[in-house]
C-alpha positions as semicolon CSV with decimal commas, in nm:
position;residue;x (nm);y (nm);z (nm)
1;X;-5,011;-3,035;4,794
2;X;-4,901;-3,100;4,497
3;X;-4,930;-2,767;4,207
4;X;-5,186;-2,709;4,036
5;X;-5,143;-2,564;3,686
6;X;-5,437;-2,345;3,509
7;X;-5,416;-2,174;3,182
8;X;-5,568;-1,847;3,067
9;X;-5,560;-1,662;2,760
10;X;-5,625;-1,276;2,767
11;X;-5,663;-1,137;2,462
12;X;-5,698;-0,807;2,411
13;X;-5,730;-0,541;2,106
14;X;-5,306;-0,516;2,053
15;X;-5,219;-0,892;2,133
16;X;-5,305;-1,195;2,338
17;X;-5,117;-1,391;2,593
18;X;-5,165;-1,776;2,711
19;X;-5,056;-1,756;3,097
20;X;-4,968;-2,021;3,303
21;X;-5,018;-2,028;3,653
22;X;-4,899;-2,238;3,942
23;X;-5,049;-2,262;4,274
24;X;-4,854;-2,437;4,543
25;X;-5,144;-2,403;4,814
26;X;-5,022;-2,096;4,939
27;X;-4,937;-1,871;4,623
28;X;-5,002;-1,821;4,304
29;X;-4,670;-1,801;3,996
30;X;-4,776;-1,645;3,675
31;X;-4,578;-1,733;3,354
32;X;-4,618;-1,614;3,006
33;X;-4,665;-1,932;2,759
34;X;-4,729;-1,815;2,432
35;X;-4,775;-1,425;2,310
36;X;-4,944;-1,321;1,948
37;X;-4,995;-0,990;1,796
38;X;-5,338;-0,915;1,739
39;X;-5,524;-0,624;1,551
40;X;-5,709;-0,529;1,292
41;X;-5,728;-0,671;0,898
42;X;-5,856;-0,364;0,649
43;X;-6,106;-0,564;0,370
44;X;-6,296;-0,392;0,096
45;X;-6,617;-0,373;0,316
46;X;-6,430;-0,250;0,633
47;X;-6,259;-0,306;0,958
48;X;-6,207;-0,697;1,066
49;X;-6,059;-0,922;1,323
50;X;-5,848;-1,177;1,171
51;X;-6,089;-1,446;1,433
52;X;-5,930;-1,762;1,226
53;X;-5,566;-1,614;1,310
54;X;-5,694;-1,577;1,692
55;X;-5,846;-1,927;1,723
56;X;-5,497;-2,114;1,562
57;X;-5,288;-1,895;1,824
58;X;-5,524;-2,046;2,067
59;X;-5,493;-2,379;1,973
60;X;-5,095;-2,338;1,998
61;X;-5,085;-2,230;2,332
62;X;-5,306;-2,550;2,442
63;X;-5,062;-2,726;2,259
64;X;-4,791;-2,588;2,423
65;X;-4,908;-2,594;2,730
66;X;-4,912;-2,992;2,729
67;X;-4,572;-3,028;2,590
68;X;-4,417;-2,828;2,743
69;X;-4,581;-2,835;3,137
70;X;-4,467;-3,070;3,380
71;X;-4,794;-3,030;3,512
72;X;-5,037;-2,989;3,230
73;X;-5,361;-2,768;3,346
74;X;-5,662;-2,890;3,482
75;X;-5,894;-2,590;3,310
76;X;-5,872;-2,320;3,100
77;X;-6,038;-2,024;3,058
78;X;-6,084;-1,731;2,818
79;X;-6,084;-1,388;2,795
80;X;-6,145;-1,107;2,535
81;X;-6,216;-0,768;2,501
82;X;-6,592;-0,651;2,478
83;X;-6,886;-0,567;2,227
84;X;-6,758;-0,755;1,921
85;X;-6,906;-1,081;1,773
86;X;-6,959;-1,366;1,537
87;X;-7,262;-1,461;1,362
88;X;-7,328;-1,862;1,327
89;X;-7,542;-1,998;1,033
90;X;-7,763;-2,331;1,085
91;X;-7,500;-2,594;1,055
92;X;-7,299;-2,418;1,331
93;X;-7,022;-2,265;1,052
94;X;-6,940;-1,892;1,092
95;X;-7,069;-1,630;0,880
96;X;-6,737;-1,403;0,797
97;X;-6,517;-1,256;0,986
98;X;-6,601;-1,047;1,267
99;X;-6,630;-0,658;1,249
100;X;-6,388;-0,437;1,449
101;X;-6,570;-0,216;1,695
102;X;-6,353;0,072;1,519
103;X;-6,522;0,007;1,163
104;X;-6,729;0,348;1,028
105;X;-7,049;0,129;1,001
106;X;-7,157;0,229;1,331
107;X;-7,166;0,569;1,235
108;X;-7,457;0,768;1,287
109;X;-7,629;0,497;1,476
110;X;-7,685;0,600;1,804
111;X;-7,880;0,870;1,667
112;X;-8,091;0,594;1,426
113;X;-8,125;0,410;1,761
114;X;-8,269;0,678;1,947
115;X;-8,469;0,760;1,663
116;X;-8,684;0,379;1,704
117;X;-8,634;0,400;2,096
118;X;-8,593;0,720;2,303
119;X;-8,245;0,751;2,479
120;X;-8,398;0,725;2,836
121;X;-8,556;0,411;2,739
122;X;-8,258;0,275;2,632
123;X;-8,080;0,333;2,944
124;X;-8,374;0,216;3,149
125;X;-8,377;-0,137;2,977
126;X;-7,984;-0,160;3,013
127;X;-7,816;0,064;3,211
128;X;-7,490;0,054;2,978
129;X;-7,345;0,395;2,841
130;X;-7,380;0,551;2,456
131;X;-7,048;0,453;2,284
132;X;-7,091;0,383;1,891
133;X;-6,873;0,083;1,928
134;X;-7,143;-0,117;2,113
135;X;-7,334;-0,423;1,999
136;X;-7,652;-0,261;1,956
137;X;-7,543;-0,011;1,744
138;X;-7,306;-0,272;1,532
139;X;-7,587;-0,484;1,493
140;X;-7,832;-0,186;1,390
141;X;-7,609;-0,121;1,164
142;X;-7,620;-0,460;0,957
143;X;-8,041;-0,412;1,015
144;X;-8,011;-0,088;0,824
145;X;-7,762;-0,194;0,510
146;X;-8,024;-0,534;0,521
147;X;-7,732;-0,715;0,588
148;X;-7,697;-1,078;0,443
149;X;-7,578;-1,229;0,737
150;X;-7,805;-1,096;0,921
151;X;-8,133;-1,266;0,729
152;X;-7,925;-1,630;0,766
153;X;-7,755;-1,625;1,130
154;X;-7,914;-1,861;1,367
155;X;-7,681;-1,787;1,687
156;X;-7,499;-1,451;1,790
157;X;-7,190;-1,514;2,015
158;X;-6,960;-1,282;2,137
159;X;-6,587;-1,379;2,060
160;X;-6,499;-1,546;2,383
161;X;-6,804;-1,727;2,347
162;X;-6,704;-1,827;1,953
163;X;-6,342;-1,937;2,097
164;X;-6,568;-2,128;2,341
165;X;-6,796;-2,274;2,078
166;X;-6,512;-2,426;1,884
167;X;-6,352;-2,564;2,244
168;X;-6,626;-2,707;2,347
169;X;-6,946;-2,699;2,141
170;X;-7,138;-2,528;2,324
171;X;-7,306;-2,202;2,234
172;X;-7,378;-1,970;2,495
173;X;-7,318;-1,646;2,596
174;X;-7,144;-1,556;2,947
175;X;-7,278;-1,272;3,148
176;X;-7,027;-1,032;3,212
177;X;-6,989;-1,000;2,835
178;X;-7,372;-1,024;2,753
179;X;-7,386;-0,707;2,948
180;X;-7,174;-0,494;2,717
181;X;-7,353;-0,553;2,443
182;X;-7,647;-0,271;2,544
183;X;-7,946;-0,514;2,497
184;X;-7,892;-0,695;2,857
185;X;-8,140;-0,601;3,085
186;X;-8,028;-0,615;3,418
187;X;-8,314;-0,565;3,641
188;X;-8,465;-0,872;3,441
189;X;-8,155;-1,050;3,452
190;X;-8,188;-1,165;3,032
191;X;-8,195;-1,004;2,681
192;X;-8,388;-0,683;2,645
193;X;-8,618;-0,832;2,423
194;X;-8,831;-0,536;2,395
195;X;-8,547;-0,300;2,278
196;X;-8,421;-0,554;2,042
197;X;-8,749;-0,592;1,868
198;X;-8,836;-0,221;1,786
199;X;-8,461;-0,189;1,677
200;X;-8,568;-0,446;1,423
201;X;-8,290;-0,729;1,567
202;X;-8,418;-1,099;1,502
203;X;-8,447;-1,217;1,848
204;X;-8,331;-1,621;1,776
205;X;-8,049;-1,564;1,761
206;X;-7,926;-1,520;2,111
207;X;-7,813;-1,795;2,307
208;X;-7,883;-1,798;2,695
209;X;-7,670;-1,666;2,942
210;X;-7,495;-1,855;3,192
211;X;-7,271;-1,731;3,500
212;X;-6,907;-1,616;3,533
213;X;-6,705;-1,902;3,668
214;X;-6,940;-2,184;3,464
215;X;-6,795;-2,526;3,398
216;X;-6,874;-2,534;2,994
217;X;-6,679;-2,964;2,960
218;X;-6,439;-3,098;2,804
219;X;-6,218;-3,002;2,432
220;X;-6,412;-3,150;2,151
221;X;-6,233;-3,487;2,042
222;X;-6,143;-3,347;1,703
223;X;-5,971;-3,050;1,937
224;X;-5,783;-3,333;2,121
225;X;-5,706;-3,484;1,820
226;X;-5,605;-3,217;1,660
227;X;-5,351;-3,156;1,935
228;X;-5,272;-3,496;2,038
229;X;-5,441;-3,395;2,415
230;X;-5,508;-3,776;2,589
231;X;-5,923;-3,780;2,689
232;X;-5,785;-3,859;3,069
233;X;-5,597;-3,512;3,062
234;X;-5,834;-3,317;2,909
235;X;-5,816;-2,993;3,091
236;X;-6,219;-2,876;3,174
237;X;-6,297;-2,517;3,023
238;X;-6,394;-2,299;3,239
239;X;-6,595;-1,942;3,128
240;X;-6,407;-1,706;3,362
241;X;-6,535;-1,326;3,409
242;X;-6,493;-1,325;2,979
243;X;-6,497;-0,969;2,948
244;X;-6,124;-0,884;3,021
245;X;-6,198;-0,590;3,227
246;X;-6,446;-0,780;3,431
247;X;-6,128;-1,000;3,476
248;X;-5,908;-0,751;3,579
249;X;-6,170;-0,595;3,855
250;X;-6,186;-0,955;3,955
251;X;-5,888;-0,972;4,060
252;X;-5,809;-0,602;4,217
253;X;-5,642;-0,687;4,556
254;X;-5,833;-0,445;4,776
255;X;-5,941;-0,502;5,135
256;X;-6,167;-0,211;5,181
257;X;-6,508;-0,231;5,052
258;X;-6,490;0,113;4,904
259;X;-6,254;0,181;4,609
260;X;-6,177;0,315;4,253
261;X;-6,024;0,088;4,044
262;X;-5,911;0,160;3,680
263;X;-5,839;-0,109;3,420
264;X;-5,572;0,044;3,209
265;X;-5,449;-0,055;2,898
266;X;-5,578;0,025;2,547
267;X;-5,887;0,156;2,694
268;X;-5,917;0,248;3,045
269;X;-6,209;0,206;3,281
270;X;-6,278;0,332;3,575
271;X;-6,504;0,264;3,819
272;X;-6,668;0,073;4,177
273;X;-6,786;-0,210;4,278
274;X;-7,213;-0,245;4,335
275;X;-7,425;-0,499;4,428
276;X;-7,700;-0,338;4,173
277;X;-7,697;-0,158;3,891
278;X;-7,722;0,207;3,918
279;X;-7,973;0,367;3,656
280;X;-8,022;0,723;3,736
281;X;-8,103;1,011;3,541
282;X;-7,749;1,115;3,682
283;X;-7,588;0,821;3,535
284;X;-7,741;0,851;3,197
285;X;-7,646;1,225;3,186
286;X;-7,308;1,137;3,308
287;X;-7,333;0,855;3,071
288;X;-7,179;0,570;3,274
289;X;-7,235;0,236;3,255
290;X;-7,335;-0,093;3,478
291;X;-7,141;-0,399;3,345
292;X;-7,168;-0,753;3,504
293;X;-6,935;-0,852;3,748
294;X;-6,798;-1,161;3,943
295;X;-6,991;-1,304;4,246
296;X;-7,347;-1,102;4,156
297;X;-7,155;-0,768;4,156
298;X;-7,196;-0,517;3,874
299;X;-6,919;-0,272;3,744
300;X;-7,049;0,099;3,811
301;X;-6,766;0,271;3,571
302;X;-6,693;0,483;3,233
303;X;-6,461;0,395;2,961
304;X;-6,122;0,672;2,859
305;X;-6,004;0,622;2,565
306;X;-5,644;0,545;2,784
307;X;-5,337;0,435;2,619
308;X;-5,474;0,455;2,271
309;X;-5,368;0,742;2,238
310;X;-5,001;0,644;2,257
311;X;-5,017;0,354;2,106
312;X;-5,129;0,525;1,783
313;X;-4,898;0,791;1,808
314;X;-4,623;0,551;1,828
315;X;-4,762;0,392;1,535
316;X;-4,796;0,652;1,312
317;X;-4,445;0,791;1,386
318;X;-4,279;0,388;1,292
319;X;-4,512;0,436;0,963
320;X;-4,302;0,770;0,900
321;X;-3,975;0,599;1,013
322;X;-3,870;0,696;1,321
323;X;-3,963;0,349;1,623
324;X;-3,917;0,456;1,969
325;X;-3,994;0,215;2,240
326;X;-4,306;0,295;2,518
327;X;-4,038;0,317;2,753
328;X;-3,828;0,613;2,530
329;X;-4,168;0,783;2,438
330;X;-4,234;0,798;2,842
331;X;-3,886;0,933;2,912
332;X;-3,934;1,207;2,642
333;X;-4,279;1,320;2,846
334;X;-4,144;1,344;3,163
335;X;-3,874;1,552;3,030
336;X;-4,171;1,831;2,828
337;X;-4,345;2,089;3,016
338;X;-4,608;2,037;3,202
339;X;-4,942;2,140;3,083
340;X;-4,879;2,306;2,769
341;X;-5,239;2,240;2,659
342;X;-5,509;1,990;2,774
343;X;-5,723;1,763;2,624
344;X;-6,020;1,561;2,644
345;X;-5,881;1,207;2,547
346;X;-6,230;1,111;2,431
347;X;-6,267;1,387;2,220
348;X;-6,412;1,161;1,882
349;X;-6,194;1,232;1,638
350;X;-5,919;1,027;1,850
351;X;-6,174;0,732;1,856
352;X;-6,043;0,579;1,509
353;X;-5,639;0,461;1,393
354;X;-5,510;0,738;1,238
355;X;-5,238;1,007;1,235
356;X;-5,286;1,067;1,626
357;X;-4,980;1,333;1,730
358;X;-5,145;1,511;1,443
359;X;-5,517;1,485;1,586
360;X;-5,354;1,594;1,921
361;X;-5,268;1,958;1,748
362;X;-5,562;1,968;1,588
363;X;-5,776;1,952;1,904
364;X;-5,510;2,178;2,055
365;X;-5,565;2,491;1,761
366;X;-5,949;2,400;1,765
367;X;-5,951;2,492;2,164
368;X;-5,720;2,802;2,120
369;X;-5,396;2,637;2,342
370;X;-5,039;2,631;2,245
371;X;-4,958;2,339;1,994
372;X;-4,723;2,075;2,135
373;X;-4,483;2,055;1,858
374;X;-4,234;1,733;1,995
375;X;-4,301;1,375;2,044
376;X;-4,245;1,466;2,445
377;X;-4,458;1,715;2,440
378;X;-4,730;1,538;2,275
379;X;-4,684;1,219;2,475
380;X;-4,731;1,434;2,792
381;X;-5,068;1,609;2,661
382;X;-5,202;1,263;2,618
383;X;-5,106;1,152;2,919
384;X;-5,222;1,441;3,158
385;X;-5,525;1,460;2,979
386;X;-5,576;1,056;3,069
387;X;-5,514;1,170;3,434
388;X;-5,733;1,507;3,413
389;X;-6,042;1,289;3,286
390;X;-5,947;1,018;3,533
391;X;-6,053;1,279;3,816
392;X;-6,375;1,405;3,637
393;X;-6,498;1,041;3,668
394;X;-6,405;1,028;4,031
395;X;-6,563;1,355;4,122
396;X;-6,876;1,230;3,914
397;X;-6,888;0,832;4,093
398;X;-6,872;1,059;4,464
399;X;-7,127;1,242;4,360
400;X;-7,369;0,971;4,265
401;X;-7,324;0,740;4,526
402;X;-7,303;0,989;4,778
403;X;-6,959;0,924;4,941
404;X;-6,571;0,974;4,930
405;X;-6,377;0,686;4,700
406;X;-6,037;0,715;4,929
407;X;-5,822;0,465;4,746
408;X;-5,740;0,402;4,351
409;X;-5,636;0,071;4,222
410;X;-5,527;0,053;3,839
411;X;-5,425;-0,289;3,698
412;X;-5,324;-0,429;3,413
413;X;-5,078;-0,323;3,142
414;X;-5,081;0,048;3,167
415;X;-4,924;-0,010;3,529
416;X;-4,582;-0,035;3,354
417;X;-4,622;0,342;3,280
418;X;-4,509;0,491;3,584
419;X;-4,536;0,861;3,469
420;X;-4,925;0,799;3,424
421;X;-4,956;0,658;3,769
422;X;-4,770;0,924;3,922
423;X;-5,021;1,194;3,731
424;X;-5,343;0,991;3,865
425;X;-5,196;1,015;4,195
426;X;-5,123;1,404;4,176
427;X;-5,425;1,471;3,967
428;X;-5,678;1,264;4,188
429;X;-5,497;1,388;4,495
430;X;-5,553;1,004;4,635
431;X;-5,283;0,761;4,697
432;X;-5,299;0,489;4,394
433;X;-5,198;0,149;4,469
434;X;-5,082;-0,033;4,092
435;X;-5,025;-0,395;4,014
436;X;-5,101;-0,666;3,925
437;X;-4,969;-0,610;3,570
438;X;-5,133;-0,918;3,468
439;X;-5,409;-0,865;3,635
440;X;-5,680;-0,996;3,375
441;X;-5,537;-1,333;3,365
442;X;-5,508;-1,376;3,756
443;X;-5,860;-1,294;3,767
444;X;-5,921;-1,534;3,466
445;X;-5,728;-1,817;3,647
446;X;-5,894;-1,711;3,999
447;X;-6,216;-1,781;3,858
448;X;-6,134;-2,106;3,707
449;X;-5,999;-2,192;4,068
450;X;-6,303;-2,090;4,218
451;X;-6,497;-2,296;3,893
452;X;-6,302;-2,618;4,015
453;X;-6,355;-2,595;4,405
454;X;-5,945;-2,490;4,553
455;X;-6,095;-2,143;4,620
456;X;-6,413;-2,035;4,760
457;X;-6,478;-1,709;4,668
458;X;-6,349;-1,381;4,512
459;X;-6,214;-1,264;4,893
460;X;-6,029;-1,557;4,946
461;X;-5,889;-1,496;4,553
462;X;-5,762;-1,176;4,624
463;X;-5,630;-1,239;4,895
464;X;-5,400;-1,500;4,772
465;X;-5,336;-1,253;4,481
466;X;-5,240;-1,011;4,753
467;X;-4,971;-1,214;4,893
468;X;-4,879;-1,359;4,555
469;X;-4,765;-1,037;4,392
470;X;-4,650;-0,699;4,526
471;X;-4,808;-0,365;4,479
472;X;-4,657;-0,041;4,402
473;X;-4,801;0,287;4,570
474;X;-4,771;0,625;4,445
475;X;-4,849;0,916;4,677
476;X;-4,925;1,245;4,562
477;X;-4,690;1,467;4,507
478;X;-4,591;1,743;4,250
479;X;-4,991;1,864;4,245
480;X;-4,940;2,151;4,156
481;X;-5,059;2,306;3,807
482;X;-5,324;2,030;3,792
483;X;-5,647;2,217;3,922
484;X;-5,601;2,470;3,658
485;X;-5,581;2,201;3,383
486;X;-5,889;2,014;3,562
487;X;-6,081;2,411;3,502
488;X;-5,965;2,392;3,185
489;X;-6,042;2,063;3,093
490;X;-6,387;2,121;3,215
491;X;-6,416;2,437;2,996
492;X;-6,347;2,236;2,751
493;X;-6,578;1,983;2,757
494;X;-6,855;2,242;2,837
495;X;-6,747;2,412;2,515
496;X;-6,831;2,058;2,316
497;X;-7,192;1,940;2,528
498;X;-7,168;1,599;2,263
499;X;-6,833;1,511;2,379
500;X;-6,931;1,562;2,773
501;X;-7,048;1,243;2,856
502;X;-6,758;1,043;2,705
């Protein structure tokens, strides 16, 4: 046959990439198009995305990808990360730029929530775990200050479903992301309408909420004539999984029907795979979550804060002059001892950018452990404590479901960090199976192939992302030392009861 070209852009909270993938009938290339940095713009009244920034990278790529291609694509799909959003006034024009889900205006307002609606009831209507960042409490928020934008918005759309708006025109809100927001009810399958009225949330607003994998048309003619894009090759756009980590899961190449897999990267989660969501008085005290997933599945999983942590700490030491690479800051862990001190990586005061090696101490003197002193050092506490927390989930998933998880998957960018792979393997005493790197954008592009009939389902798509790209498995090995930091990580987070749950 002859290949078949489909383009997906994953963009996530440090950058976004436009992929390019080939598929020859039998397997699937992957090739990066177009990468842009991405992150947050500091304004007077807080914490931003730079959306307009976002949308003209986008358009690039698209542009790119038709001068460039031999074979231009026949879709496209996008994905982002979760919980943020633009508001839309009457005409259709956007009202500012979107909030970061780091900005302080959240603060204090999953108590105020739980003040209108008990906690219980929260989880009973949505099944989605307490995290300040989320939608609800974002949107709360701009209830409380009587936000502006608030009185005049007439739609609410996540931001792969503003990217979408401007492709296409239409406004609508795609399920996998719909569910992050904490006002999805999933036993109802729609909004919680209930919870969003005594939270005081105009209800208009939201759109409905279609599928993952739906066909949303063609690019606007002032999009193809902004990019010079002939009407006959119009490539259709395709709403994927648009919640990047229910991309990734997507496309986890596992065979057995009972796994872990982690989504690593800036955050990680970690979780299964269930046909329903689980809402338990377990899960709420646990305080896990039950995001939408592909093909009717839902994602039973928590959030760690994940590579954050060295991502700010490599930031704040380029701020004070000295750049190392991930790759040198890695090194310099494996070469510190191991467990000089533990710590829960999502402890709160990590949660915002900041000076993080010096957080890291802090935490360390506040729980009465030696104080790693060198980048190594510090680099390793993070990244043990990723692992230690990464086997308090696991032991917490076995015991709700009531059975053994024998195999962990991780995908996506935080496979490239071997050491942390090789800790969640000795930590979790399980062997972990890592790869795809890219794993959100095969699952992007697998569900645009499903969208536009060459696959038929998510087996058949990981299976051809099985043979496509190769795995790398990690066996446990040095696990010694580790249940002694899991006793004392537990301490720990006995010590602080509001930091238990995540």
């Amino acid at each position: 046959m002859t290949a078949q070209t489909y383009l997906a852009f994953d963009i996530g909270a440090e950058s976004g990439r436009a992929m390019l993938a080939s598929f020859d009938g039998g397997r699937l290339s992957l090739s990066e198009l177009h990468r842009f940095p991405n992150g947050p713009v500091r304004l007077p009244d807080g914490l931003h995305w730079d959306i307009l920034r976002i949308w003209s990278d986008v358009k690039s790529a698209i542009g790119l990808a038709f001068r460039d291609s031999e074979s231009p694509p026949v879709s496209l799909g996008i994905d982002t990360w979760a919980v943020d959003f633009g508001l839309l006034d009457r005409t259709g024009a956007l009202i500012g730029n979107p909030y970061h889900y780091r900005d302080s205006r959240t603060d204090g307002m999953i108590e105020e929530a739980c003040r209108r609606v008990p906690r219980a009831e929260i989880f009973e209507q949505t099944g989605i775990q307490f995290l300040q960042l989320n939608t609800l409490y974002q949107l709360l928020a701009m209830v409380v200050a009587k936000s502006p934008a608030l009185e005049i918005a007439h739609t609410f759309l996540t931001i792969p479903d503003l990217l979408n708006y401007w492709l296409t025109g239409e406004k609508v809100c795609e399920f996998t992301n719909a569910t992050t927001t904490q006002f999805y009810n999933p036993r109802r399958g729609d909004w919680a309408w209930d919870l969003l009225e005594r939270m005081g949330i105009p209800k208009h607003i939201f759109p409905a909420i279609i599928p993952p994998g739906t066909r949303l048309g063609k690019l606007t003619p002032a999009v193809r004539e902004e990019l010079g894009i002939d009407e006959a090759q119009c490539p259709e756009v395709i709403a994927p999984a648009c919640h990047d980590t229910g991309s990734a899961v997507a496309a986890v190449p596992a065979v057995e029907s009972r796994f872990v897999w982690i989504s690593s990267g800036t955050w990680s989660v970690m979780g299964t795979e269930a046909t329903h969501p689980i809402i338990t008085p377990e899960s709420l005290r646990n305080n896990f979550t039950n995001e939408g997933g592909v093909a009717g599945t839902f994602r039973f999983s928590k959030n760690v804060m994940g590579l954050w942590l060295v991502q700010e700490c490599r930031r704040t030491w380029a701020q004070q002059g000295e750049s190392y690479s991930y790759e040198e800051l890695v090194k310099m862990a494996s070469q510190a001892p191991a467990f000089l001190a533990v710590i829960d990586p999502d402890y709160p005061e990590f949660f915002k950018p900041g000076d993080m090696p010096e957080r890291i101490r802090r935490f360390c003197a506040l729980t009465g452990q030696p104080i790693p002193q060198d980048k190594g050092a510090v680099i390793r506490c993070a990244l043990e404590g990723i692992a230690l927390k990464y086997r308090w989930v696991l032991e917490r998933l076995e015991e709700m479901l009531g059975y053994r998880l024998p195999t962990i998957y991780i995908v996506g960018g935080g496979t490239q960090n071997r050491l942390l792979s090789q800790f969640t393997a000795d930590a979790l005493r399980r062997p972990v199976y890592t790869g795809p790197i890219e794993a959100t954008a095969l699952g992007n592009i697998m569900m645009q192939m499903i969208a536009m009939g060459t696959l038929h389902n998510v087996a058949e798509g990981r299976e051809l992302i099985r043979n496509s790209f190769p795995l790398t498995v990690y066996e446990p090995a040095g696990t010694a030392g580790w249940d002694e930091a899991y006793d004392k990580l537990c301490a720990i987070m006995a010590r602080y009861p509001l930091n238990a749950g995540g």
